[in-house]
matplotlib code that plots the C-alpha trace (Angstrom):
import matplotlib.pyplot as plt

x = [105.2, 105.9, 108.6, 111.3, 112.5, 115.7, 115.0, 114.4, 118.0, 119.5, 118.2, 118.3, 121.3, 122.6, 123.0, 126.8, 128.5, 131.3, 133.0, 136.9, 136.1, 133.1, 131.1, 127.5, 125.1, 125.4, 121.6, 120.4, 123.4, 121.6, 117.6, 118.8, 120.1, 117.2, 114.2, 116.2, 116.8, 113.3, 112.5, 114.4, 113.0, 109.5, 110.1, 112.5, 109.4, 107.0, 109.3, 109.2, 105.6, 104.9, 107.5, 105.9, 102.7, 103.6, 105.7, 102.4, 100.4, 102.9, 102.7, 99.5, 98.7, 101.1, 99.2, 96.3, 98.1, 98.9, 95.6, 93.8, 96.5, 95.5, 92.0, 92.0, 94.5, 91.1, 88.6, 91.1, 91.7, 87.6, 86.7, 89.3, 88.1, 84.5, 85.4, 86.6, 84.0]
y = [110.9, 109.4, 107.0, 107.7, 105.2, 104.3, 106.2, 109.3, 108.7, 107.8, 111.2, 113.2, 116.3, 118.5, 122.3, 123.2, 126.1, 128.1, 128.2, 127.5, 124.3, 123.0, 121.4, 120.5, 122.0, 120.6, 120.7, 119.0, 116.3, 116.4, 116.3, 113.4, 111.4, 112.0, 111.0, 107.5, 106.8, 107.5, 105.3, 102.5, 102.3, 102.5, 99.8, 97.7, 98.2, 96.9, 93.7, 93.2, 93.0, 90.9, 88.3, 88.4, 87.5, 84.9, 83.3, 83.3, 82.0, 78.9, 78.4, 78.6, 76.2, 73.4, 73.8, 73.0, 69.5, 68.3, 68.8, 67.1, 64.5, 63.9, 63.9, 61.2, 59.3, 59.2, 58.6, 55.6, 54.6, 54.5, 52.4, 50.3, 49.8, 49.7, 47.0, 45.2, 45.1]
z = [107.7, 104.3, 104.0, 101.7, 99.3, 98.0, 94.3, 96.3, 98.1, 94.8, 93.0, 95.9, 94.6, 97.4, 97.0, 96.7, 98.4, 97.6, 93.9, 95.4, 97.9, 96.8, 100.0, 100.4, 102.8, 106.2, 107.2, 103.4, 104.7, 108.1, 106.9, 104.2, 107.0, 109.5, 107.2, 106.0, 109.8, 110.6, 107.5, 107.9, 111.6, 111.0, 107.7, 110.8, 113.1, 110.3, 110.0, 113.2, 113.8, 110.7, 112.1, 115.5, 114.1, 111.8, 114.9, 116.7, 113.5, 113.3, 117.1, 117.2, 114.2, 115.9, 119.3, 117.5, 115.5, 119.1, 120.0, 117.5, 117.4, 121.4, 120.5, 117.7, 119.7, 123.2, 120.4, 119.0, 122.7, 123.6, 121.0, 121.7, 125.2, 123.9, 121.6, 124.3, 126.9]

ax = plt.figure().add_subplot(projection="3d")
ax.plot(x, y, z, "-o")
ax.set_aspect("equal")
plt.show()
């Protein structure tokens, strides 16, 4: 499935019926209006993904701060006692 862009909605130019009441063609209306819904969810899914994993990438890079902030703080805390025996 190729996504369609908004350039392709923008240019897209329906087929006209009837020279009295001009009206477009229900099913080009239709197809128009099923391939930028299943483009805006597959661009919606995308987003949601890359969010997801960047959430995780910042959660994961502040449980490892706290860690090495406990760490440095037992090394700090065994020289001290080292020091004082």
């Amino acid at each position: 499935m190729t996504l369609i862009t908004p350039h392709d909605i923008r240019s897209w130019r329906f087929t006209t019926r009837g020279w009295l009441h001009q009206s477009y063609d229900a099913d080009e209306v239709d197809d128009l209006l099923d391939d930028a819904a299943d483009s805006l969810e597959q661009v919606s899914l995308w987003a949601l993904i890359t969010h997801s994993r960047m959430h995780a990438l910042q959660a994961g890079h502040q449980r490892r701060r706290r860690s090495l902030k406990r760490r440095r703080a037992a090394i700090k805390n065994n020289r001290k006692r080292k020091t004082n025996e």
